[in-house]
MDTraj code that builds the backbone (N, CA, C; nanometers):
import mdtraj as md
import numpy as np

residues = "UNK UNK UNK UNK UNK UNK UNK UNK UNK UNK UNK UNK UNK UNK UNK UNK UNK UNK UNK UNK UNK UNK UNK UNK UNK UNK UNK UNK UNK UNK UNK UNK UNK UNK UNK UNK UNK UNK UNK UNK UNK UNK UNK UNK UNK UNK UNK UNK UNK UNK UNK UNK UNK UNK UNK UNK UNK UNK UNK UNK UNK UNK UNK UNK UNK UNK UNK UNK UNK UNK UNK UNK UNK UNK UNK UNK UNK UNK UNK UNK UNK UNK UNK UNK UNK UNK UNK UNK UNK UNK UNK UNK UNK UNK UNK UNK UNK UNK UNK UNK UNK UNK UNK UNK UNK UNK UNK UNK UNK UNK UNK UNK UNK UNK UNK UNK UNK UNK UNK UNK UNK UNK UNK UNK UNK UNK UNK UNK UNK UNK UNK UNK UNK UNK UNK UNK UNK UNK UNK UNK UNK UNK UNK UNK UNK UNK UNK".split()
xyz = np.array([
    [0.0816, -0.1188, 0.0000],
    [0.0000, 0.0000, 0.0000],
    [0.0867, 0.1263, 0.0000],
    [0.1954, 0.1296, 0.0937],
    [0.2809, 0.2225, 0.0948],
    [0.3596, 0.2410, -0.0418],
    [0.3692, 0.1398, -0.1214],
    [0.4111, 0.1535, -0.2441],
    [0.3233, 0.2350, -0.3265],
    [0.2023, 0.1889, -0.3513],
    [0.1267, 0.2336, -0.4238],
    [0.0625, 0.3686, -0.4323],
    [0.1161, 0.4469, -0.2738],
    [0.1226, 0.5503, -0.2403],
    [0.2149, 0.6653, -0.3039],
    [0.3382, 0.6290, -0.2624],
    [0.4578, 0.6584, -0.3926],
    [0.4839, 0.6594, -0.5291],
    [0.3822, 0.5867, -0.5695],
    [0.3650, 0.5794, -0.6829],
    [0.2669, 0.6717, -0.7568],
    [0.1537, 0.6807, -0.7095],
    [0.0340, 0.7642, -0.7327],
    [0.0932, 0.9427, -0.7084],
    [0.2019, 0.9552, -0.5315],
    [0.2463, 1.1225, -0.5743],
    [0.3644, 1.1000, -0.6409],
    [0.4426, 1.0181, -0.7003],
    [0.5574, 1.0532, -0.7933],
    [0.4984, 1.0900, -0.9177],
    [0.3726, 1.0086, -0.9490],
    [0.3203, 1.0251, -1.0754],
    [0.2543, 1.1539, -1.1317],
    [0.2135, 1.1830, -1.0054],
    [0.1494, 1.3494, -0.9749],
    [0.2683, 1.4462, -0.9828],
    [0.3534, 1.4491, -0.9589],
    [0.4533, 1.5349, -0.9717],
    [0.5391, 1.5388, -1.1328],
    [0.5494, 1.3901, -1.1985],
    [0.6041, 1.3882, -1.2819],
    [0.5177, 1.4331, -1.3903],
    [0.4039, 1.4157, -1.3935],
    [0.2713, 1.3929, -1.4831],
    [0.2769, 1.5759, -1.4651],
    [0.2495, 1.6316, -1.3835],
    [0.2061, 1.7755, -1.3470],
    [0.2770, 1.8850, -1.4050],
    [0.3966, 1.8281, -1.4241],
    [0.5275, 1.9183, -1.4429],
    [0.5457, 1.9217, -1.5927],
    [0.4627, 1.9206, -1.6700],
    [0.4445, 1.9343, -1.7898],
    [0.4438, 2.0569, -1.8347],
    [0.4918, 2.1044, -1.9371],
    [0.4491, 2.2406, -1.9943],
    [0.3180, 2.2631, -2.0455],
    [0.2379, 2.3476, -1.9880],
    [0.1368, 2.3606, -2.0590],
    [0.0948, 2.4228, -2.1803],
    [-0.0078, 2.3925, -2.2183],
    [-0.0108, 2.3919, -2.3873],
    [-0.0722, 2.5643, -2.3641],
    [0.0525, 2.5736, -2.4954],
    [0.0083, 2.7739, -2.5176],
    [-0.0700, 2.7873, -2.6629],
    [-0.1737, 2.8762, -2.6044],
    [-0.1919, 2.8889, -2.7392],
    [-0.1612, 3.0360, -2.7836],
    [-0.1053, 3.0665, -2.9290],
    [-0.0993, 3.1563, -2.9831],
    [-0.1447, 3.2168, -3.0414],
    [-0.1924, 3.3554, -2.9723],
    [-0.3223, 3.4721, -2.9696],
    [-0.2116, 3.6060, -3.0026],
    [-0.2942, 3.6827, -3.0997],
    [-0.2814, 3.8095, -3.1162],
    [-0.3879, 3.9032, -3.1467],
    [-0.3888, 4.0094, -3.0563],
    [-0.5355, 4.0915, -3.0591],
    [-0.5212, 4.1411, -3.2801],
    [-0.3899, 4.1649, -3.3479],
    [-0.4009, 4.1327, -3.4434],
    [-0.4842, 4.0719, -3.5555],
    [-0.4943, 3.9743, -3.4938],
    [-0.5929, 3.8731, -3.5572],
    [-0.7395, 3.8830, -3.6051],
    [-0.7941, 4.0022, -3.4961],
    [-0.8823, 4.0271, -3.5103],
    [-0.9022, 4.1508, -3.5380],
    [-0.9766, 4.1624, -3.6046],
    [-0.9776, 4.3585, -3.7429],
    [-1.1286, 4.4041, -3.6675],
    [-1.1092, 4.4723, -3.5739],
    [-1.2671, 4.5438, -3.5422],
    [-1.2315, 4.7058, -3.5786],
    [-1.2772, 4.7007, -3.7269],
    [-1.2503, 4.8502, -3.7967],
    [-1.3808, 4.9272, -3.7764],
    [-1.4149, 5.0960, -3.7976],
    [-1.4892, 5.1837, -3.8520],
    [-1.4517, 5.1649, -4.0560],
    [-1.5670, 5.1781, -4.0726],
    [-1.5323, 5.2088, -4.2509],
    [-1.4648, 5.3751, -4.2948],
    [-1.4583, 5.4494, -4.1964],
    [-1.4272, 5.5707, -4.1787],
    [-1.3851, 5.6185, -4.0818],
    [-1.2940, 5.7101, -4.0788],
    [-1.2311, 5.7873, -3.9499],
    [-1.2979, 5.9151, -3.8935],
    [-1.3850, 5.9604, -4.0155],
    [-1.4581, 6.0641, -3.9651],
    [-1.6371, 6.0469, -3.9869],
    [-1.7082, 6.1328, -3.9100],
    [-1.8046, 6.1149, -3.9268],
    [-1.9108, 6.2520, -3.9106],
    [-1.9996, 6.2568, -3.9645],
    [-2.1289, 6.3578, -3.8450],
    [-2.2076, 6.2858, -3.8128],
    [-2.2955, 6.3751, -3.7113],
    [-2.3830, 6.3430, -3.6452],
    [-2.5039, 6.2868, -3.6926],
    [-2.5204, 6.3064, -3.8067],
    [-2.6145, 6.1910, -3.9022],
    [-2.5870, 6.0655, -3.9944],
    [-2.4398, 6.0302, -3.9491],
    [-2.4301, 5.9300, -4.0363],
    [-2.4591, 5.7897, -3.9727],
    [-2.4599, 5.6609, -4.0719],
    [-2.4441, 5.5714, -3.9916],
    [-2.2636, 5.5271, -4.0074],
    [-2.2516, 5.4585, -3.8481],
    [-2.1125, 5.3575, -3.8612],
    [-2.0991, 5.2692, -3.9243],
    [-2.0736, 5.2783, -4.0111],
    [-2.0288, 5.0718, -4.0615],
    [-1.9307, 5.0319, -3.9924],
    [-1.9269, 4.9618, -3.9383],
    [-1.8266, 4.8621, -3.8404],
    [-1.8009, 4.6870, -3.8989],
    [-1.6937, 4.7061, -3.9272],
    [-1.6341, 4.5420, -4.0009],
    [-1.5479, 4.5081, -3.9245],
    [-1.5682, 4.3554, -3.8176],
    [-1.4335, 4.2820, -3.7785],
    [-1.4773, 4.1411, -3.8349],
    [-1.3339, 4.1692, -3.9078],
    [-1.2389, 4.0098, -3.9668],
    [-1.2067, 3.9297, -3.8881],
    [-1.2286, 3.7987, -3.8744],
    [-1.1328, 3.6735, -3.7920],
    [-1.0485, 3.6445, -3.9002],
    [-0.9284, 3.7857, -3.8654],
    [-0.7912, 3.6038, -3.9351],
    [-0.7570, 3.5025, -3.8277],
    [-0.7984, 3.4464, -3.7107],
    [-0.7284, 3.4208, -3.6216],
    [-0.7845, 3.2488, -3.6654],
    [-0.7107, 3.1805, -3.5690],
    [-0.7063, 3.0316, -3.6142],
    [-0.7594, 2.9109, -3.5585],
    [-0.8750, 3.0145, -3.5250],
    [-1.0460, 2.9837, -3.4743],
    [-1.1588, 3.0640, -3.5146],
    [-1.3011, 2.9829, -3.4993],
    [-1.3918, 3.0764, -3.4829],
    [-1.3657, 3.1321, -3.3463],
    [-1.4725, 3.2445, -3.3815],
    [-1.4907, 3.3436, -3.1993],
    [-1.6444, 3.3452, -3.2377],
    [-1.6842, 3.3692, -3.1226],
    [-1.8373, 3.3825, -3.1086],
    [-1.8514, 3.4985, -3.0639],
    [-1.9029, 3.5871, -3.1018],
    [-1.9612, 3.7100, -3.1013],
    [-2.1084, 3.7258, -3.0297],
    [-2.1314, 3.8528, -2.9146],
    [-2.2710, 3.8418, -2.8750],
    [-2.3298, 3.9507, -2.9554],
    [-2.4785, 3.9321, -2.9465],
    [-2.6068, 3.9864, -2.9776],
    [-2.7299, 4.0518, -2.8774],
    [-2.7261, 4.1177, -2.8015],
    [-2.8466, 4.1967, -2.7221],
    [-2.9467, 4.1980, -2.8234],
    [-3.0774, 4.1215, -2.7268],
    [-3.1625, 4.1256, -2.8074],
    [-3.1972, 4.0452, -2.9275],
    [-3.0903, 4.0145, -2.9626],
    [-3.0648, 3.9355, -3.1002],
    [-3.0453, 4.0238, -3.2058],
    [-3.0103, 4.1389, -3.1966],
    [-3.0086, 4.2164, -3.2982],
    [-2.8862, 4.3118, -3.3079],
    [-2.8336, 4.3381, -3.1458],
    [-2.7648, 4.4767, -3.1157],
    [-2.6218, 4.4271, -3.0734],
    [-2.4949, 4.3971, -3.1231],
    [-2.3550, 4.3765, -3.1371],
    [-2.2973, 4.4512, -2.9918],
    [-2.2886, 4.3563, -2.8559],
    [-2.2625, 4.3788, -2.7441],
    [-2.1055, 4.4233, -2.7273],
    [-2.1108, 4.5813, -2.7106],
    [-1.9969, 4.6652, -2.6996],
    [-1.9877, 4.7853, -2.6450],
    [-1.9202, 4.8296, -2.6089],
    [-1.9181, 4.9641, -2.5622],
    [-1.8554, 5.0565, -2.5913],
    [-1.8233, 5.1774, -2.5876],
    [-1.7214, 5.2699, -2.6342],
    [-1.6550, 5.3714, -2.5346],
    [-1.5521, 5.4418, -2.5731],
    [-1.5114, 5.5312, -2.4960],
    [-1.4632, 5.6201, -2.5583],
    [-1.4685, 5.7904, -2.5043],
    [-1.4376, 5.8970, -2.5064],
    [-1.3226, 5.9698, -2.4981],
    [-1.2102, 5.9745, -2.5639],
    [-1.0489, 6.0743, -2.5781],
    [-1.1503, 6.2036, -2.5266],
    [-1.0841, 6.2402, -2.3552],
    [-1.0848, 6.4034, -2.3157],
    [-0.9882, 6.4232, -2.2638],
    [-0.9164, 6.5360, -2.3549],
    [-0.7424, 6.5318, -2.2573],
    [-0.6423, 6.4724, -2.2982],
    [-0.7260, 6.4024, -2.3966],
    [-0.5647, 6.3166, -2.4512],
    [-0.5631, 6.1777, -2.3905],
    [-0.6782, 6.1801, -2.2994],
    [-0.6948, 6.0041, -2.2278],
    [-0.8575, 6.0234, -2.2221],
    [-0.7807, 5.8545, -2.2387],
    [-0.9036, 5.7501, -2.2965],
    [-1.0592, 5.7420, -2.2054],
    [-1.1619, 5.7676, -2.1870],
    [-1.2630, 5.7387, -2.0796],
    [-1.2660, 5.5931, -1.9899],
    [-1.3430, 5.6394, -1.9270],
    [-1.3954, 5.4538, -1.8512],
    [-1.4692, 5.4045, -1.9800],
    [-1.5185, 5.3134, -1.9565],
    [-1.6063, 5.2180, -2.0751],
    [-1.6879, 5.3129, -2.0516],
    [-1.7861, 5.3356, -2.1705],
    [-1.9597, 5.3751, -2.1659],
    [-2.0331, 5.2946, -2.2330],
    [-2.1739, 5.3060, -2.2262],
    [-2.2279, 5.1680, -2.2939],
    [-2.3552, 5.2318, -2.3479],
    [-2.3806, 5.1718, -2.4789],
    [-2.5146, 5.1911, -2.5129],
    [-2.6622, 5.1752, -2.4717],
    [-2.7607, 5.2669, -2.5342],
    [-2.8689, 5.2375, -2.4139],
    [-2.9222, 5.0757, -2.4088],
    [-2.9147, 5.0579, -2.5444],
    [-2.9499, 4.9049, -2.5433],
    [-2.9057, 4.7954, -2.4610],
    [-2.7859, 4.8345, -2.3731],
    [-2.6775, 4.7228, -2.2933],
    [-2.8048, 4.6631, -2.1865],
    [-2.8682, 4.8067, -2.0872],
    [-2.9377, 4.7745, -1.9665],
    [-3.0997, 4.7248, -2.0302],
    [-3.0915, 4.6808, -2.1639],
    [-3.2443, 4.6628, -2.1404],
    [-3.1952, 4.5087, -2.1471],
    [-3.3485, 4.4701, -2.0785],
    [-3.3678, 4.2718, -2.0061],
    [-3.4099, 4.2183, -2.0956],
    [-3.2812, 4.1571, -2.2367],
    [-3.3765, 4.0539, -2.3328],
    [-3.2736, 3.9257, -2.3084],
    [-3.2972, 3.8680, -2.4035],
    [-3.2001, 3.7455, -2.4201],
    [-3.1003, 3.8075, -2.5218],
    [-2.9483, 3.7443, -2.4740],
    [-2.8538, 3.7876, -2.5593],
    [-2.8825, 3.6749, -2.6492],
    [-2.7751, 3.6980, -2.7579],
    [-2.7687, 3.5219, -2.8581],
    [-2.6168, 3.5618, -2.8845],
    [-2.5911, 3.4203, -2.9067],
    [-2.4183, 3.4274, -2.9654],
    [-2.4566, 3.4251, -3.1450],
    [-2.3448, 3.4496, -3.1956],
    [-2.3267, 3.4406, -3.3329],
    [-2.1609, 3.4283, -3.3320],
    [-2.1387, 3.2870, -3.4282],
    [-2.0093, 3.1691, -3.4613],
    [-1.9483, 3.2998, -3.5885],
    [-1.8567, 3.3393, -3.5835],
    [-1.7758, 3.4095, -3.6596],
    [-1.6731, 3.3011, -3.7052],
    [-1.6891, 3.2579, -3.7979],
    [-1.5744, 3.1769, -3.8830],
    [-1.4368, 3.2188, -3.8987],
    [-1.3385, 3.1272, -3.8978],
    [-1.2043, 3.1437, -3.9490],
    [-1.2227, 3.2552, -4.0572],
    [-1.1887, 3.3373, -4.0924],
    [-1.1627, 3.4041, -4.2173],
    [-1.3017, 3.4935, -4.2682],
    [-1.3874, 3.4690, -4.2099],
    [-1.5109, 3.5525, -4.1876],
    [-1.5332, 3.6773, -4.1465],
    [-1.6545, 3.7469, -4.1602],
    [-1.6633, 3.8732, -4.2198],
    [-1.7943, 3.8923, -4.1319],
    [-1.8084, 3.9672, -4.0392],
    [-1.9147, 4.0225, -3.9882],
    [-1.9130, 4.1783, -3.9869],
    [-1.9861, 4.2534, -4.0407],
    [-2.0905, 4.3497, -4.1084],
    [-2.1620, 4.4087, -4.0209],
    [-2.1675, 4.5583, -3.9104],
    [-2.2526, 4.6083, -3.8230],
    [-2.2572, 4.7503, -3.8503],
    [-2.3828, 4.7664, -3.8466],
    [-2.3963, 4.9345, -3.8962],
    [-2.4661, 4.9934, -3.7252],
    [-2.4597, 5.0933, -3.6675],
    [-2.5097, 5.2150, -3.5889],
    [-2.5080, 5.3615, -3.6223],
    [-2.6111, 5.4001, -3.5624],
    [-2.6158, 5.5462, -3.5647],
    [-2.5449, 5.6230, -3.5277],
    [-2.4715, 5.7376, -3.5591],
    [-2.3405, 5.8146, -3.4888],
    [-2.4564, 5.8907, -3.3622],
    [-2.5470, 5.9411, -3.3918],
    [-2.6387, 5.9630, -3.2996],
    [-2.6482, 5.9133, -3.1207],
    [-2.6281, 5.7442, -3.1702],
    [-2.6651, 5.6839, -3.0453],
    [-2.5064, 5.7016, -2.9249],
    [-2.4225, 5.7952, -2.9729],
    [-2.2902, 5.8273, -2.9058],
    [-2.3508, 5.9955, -2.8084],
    [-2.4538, 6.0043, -2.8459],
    [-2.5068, 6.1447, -2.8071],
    [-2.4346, 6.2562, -2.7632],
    [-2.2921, 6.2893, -2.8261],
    [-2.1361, 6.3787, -2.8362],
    [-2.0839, 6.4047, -2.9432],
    [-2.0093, 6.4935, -2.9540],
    [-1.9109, 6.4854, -3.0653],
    [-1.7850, 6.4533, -3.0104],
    [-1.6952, 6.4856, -3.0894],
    [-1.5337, 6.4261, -3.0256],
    [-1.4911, 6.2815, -3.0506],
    [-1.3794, 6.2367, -3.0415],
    [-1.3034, 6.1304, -3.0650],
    [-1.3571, 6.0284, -2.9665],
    [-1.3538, 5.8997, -3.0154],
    [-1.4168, 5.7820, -2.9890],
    [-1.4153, 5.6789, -3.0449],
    [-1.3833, 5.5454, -2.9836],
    [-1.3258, 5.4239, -3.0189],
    [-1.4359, 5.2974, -2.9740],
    [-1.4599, 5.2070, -3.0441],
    [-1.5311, 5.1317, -2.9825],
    [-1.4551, 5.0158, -2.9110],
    [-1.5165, 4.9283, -2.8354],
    [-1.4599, 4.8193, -2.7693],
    [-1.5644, 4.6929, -2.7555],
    [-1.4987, 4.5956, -2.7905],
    [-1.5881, 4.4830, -2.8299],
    [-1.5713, 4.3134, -2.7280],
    [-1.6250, 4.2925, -2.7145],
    [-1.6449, 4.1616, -2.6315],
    [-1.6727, 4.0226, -2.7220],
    [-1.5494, 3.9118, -2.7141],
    [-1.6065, 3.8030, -2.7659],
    [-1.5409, 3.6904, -2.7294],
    [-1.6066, 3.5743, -2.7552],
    [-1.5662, 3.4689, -2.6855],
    [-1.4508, 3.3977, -2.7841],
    [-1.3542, 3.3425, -2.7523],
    [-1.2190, 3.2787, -2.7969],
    [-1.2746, 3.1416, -2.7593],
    [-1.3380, 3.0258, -2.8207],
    [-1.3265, 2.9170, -2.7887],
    [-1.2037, 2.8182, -2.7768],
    [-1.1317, 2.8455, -2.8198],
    [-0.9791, 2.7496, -2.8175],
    [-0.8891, 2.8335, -2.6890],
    [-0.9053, 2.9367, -2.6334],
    [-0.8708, 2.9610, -2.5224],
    [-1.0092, 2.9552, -2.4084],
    [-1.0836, 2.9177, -2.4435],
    [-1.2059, 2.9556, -2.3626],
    [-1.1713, 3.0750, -2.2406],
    [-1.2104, 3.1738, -2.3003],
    [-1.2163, 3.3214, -2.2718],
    [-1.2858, 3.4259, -2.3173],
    [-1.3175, 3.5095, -2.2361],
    [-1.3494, 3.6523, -2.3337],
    [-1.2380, 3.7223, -2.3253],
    [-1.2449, 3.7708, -2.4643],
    [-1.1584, 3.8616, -2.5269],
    [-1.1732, 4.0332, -2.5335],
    [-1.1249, 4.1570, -2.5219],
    [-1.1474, 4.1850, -2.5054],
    [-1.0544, 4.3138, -2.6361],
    [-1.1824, 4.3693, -2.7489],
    [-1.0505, 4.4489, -2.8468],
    [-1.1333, 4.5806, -2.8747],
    [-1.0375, 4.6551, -2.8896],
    [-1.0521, 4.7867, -2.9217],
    [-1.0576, 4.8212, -3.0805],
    [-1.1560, 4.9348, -3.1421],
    [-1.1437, 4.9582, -3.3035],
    [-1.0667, 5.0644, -3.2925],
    [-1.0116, 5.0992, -3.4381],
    [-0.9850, 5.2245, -3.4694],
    [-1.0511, 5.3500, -3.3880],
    [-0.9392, 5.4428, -3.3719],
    [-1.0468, 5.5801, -3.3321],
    [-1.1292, 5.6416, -3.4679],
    [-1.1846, 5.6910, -3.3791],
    [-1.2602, 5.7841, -3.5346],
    [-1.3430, 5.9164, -3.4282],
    [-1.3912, 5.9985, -3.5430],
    [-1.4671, 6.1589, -3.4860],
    [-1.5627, 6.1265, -3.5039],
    [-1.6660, 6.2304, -3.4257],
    [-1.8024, 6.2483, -3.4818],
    [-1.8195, 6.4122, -3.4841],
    [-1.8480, 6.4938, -3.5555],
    [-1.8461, 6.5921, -3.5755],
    [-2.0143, 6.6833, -3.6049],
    [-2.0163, 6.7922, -3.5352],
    [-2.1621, 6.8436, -3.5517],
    [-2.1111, 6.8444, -3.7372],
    [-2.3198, 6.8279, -3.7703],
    [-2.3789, 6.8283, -3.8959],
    [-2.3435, 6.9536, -3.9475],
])
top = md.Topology()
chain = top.add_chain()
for i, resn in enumerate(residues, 1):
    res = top.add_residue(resn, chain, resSeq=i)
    for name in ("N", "CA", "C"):
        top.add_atom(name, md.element.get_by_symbol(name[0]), res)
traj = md.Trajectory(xyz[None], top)
């Protein structure tokens, strides 16, 4: 028994001491662009992020309709806390949506629903299944400028 004891924590120690498996992530990988750097106050955003990365990611949906993200505000030359759209606090069901290897997801908003002008970046939330994580990436800056 005392053997079998020794055996079971040598095995634990030898077994344990493994390198664990890395996987290789670059916020790179993932393209969460504006179609434009500038804007007014009546346009809409087109917003395009690419997966080059070497998985799908799953992307959420508020509502089933509304691309779960938030943005923030350059005052000063630094960046805001997160802010969030009005749509974040309303009580529906989110849904995921599977973004493919090499795939192309397509989101338009109102420059409106930023209710400011000034410099502003969005920030996006999505799930990494091969790291099982959320991820967490920033777009391009861009303006919004009175009409």
């Amino acid at each position: 028994m005392k053997i079998l004891k020794y055996f079971i924590f040598f095995s634990l120690i030898v077994l344990g001491c493994n390198e664990p498996n890395i996987i290789e992530y670059s916020l790179n990988d993932i393209n969460f662009l504006t179609s434009k750097r500038s804007y007014t106050e009546l346009d809409n955003i087109n917003i395009v992020i690419n997966n080059k990365s070497n998985s799908d990611i799953v992307l959420f949906l508020k509502c089933g309709a509304f691309l779960e993200m938030s943005y923030q505000k350059k005052e000063n030359n630094i960046w805001s806390d997160n802010l969030w759209f009005w749509y974040t606090s309303v009580r529906c069901l989110t849904l995921s949506d599977t973004l493919k290897v090499d795939g192309t997801f397509n989101y338009s908003i109102l420059s409106e629903m930023f209710e400011s002008t000034g410099e502003f970046r969005l920030l996006l939330d999505y799930y990494d299944p091969i790291a099982d994580k959320v991820v967490n990436v920033s777009s391009n800056a861009f303006v919004i400028k009175q009409k």
